[in-house]
N, C-alpha and C positions, 0 to 999 in steps of 0.2 A: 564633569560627569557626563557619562553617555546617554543621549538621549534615544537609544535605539529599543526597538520597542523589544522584550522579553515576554517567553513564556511562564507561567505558574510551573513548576514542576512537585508533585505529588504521585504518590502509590495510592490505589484503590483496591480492596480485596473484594475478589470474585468466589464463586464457587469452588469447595476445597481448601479454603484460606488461603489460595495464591495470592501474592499482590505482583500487582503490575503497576510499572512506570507509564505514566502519561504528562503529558504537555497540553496544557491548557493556554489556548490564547485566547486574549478579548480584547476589542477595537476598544486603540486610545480614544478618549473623552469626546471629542469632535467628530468621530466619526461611529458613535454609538446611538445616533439615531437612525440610520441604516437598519433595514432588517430584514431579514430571509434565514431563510434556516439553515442550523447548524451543520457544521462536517464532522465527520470522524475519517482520519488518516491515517493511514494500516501499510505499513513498511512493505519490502520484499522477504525473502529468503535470504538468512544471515547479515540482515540490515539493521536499520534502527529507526525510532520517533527523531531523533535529528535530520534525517536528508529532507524532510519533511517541512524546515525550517523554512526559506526561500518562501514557500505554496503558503504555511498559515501566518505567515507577516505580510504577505500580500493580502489575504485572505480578510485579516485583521484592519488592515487601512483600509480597506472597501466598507468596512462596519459588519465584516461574518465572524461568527463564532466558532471556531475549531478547536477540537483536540487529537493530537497523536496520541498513538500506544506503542507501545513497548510490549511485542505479544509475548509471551511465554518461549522461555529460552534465548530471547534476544536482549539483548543492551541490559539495563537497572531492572527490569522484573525479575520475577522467580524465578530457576530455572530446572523445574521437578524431574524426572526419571523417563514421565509418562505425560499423553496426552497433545500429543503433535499429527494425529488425524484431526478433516475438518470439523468431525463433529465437536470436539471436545473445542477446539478455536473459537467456534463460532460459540460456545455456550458459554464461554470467555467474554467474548464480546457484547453478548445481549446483558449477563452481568455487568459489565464496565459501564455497559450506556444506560443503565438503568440503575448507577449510582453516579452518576453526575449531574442529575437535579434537572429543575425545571428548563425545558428548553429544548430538551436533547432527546426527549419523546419520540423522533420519527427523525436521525439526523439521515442526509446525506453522506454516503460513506464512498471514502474514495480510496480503492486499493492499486500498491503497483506491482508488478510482477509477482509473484507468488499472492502478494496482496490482491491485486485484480480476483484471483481465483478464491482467497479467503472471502472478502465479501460479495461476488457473484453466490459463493455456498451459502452465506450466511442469507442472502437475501431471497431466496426461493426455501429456506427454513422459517423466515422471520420476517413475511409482507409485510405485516402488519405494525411490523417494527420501522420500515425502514422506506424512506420518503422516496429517493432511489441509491442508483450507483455508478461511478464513476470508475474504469477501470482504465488503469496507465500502462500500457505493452504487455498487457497480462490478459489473462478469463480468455484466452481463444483458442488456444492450441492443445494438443495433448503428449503430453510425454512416451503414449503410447505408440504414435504414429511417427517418431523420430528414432526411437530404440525400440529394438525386435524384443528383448529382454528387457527383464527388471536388473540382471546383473548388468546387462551391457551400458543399461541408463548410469546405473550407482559406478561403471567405470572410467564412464564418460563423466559426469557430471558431476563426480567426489570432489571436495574443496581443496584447495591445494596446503600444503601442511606449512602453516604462517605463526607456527608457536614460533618463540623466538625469534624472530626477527628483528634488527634493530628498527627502530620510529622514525629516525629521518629516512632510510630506506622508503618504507612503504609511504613516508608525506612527500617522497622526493618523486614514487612512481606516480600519485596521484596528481601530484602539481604537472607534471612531465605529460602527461597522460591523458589529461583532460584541461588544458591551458585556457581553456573558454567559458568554464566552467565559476559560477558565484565563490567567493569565499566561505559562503553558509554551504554549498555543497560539497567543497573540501574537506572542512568541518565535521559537517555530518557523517561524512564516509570513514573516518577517520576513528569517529563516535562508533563503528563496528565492533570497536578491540578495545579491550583492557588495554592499560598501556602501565605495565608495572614497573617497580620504582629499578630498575638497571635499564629503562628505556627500550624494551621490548617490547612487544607483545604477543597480544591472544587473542584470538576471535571469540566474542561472547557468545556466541552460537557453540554449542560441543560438536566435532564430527558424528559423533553416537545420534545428536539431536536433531544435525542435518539430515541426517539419513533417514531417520524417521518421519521429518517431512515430506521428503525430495521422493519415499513409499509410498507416502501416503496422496502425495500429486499423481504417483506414476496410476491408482488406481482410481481417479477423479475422470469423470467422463463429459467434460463440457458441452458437448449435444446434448445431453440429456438436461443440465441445468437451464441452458439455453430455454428449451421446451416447456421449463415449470417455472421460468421468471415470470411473475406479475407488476412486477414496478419497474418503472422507467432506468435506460441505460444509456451511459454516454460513455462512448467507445472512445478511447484515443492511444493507436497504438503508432509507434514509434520505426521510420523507413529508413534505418541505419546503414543502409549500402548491403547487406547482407542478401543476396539475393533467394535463399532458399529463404531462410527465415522469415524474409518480407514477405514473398511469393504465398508460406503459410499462414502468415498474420490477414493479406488479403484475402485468400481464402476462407479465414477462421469469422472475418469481421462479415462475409456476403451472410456464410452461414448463421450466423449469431442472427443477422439482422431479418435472416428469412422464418425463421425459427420462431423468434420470439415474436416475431410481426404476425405470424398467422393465429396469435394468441389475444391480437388488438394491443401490443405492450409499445409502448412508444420508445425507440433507438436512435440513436443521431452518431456517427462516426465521424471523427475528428484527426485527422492525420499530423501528424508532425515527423521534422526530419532532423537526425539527432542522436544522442545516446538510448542506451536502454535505459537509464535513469535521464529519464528528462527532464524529473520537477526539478534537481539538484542542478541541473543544464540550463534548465529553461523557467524558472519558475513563474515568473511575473506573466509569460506568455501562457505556459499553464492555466493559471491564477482565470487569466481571463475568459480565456476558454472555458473554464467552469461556470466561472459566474454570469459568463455571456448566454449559454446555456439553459441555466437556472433563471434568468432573467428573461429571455424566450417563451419560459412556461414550460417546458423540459419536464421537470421533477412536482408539477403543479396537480398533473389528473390524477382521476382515482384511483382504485387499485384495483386491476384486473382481477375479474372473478372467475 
């Protein structure tokens, strides 16, 4: 029998009677006198609570408490018509965290790519909710400042059309593709798609619902959130050889930190070099980084008034 440590996996109904999938971990036995406060882990765009795997089984042997989600139109949750701007996400989320019981009062929430920018919004909606935030290659940039248009963003950045595809195909690109990468992050990435029974698939994301978010970033103005953060931030964005993109991320991370700093809000930038999904690449490094972080006293003061 495997002695590997597993998530809880359960649905929570939020507002609307949506349920969503999430992933609960909690430190094996020996290391459940550890304590510091909980995470919440918030996928990218057309991702899942699996890449997420690696971060809260690290997470968990340190003695922290996490759970992933599964936002609305991703992976095992719901996946409604409507409701893929941030407000309605984040109203998602303040639901979700405020049924999972004692503990998760004020968690730390860590988002990656599109995630980064879900709980950057949620948390300058919901100080008072939220201990702080950690964002992973995400919360810096804008969609605005890369495409002139909203058509040219949705022509640029449309998902590529992956219905049918055979399964060892796409597990053959990711193993190919990313050879350095944990077998939880294979996994995880894999966990994108339905995988129907003639060994196809599908992205659980709809194109209709991509697009709906991917509108609803392109009108998201990160200077401004920047501006109205009150709780602490810990920046770690990702230097993939990409030289524009990097060039913006440093960019995005001086402004973040000048921004929110002139507000008293405490920010620390933590670089890594790597994929865009780095926790699936790099988790256990991650892992530390946060919690090294959070151990510093990072996520400890009060809340900017």
């Amino acid at each position: 029998m495997s002695s590997r440590l597993e998530p809880v996996d359960e649905r929570l109904e939020v507002d609307g009677g949506i349920e969503l999938r999430v992933l609960r971990w909690n430190p094996p036995i020996e290391a459940a006198l550890a304590s510091g406060a909980p995470f919440v882990l918030v996928h990218g765009l057309a991702s899942n609570a699996r890449l997420w795997d690696g971060v809260a089984r690290h997470l968990a042997e340190a003695g922290r408490r996490s759970t992933a989600v599964d936002l609305r139109g991703h992976g095992h949750s719901d996946k409604p018509d409507s409701g893929y701007d941030f407000a309605t996400i984040a109203e998602d989320l303040r639901a979700l965290i405020g049924s999972l019981g004692p503990g998760f009062e004020r968690p730390i929430l860590v988002g990656q790519s599109w995630g980064a920018s879900v709980v950057l919004d949620y948390a300058v909606r919901h100080p008072d909710l939220t201990r702080g935030i950690v964002l992973v290659d995400g919360g810096l940039t804008d969609l605005r400042d890369a495409f002139p248009t909203w058509e040219i963003c949705w022509e640029r950045l449309a998902p590529p059309q992956l219905v049918g595809m055979p399964l060892d195909s796409v597990e053959g690109y990711f193993r190919s593709a990313h050879a350095d990468w944990t077998a939880e992050g294979i996994e995880g990435s894999l966990a994108n798609f339905e995988i129907r029974p003639d060994r196809t698939i599908a992205p659980w994301l709809s194109r209709d619902h991509h697009k709906a978010i991917l509108e609803a970033m392109w009108g998201q103005r990160t200077a401004d959130l920047w501006r109205s953060l009150r709780v602490p931030a810990l920046i770690v964005p990702v230097d993939g050889g990409e030289s524009d993109w990097t060039k913006a991320k440093r960019a995005g991370s001086e402004a973040a930190m000048a921004a929110a700093g002139s507000s008293g809000v405490a920010v620390r930038v933590n670089w890594f070099k790597g994929d865009h999904d780095i926790h699936a690449q790099h988790p256990d490094e991650l892992t530390e980084a946060i919690i090294a972080a959070d151990r510093d006293g990072l996520f400890t003061g009060p809340l900017v008034s």
